[in-house]
N, C-alpha and C positions, 0 to 999 in steps of 0.2 A: 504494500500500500504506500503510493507516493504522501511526501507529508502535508500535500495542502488534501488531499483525503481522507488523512486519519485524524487534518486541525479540523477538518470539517464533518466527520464523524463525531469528535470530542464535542463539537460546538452543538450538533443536533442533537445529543444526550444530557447534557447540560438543561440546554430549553425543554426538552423532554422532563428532566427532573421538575424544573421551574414550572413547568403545566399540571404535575399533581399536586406541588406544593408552591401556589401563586404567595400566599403569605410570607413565601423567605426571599423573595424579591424586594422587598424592603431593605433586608440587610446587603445589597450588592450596590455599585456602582458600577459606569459604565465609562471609558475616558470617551471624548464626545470627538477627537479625532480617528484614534487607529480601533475604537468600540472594542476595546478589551476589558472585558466584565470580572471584576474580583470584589473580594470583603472590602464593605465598610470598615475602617478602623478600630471603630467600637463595635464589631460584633460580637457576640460572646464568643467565651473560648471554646477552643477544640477540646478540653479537659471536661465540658459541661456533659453532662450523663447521659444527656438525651442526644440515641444514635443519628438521630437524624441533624445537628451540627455537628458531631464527627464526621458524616458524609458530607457536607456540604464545605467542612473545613478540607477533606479530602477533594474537592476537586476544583474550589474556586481558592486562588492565594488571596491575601488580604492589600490591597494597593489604596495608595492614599492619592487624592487628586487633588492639583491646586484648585483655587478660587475661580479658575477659567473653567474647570472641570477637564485639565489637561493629567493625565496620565506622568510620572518623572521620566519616562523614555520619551514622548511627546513635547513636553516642557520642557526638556531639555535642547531638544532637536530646534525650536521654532526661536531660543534664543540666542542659535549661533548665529 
């Protein structure tokens, strides 16, 4: 499997998860250039008991977004 098929595999399971469980879309953000969805900052942790944010810390990382809603690989790119 080439790797824009397996990013694009990961990405349809992802949404797929997000479709049974619309209420943990809350805790994601999205950067509003290259649309790379990870944790809120303040999400709960991964140590919390409940399996279903161990899954979720399992396949989304946690990324912080400036005040533009730019991603740190994106913010960083557009201030060279």
């Amino acid at each position: 499997m080439s790797k824009n098929r397996a990013q694009a595999a990961k990405e349809r399971r992802e949404e797929k998860f997000l479709d049974y469980y619309p209420h943990l879309r809350r805790l994601l953000v999205e950067c509003v250039v290259c649309h790379h969805k990870g944790l809120r900052p303040d999400a709960p942790l991964p140590n919390d008991k409940r399996p279903i944010f161990r899954y979720l810390h399992s396949h989304f990382a946690q990324i912080a977004l400036d005040e533009n809603g730019l991603c740190e690989q994106c913010g960083s790119a557009t201030k060279d």
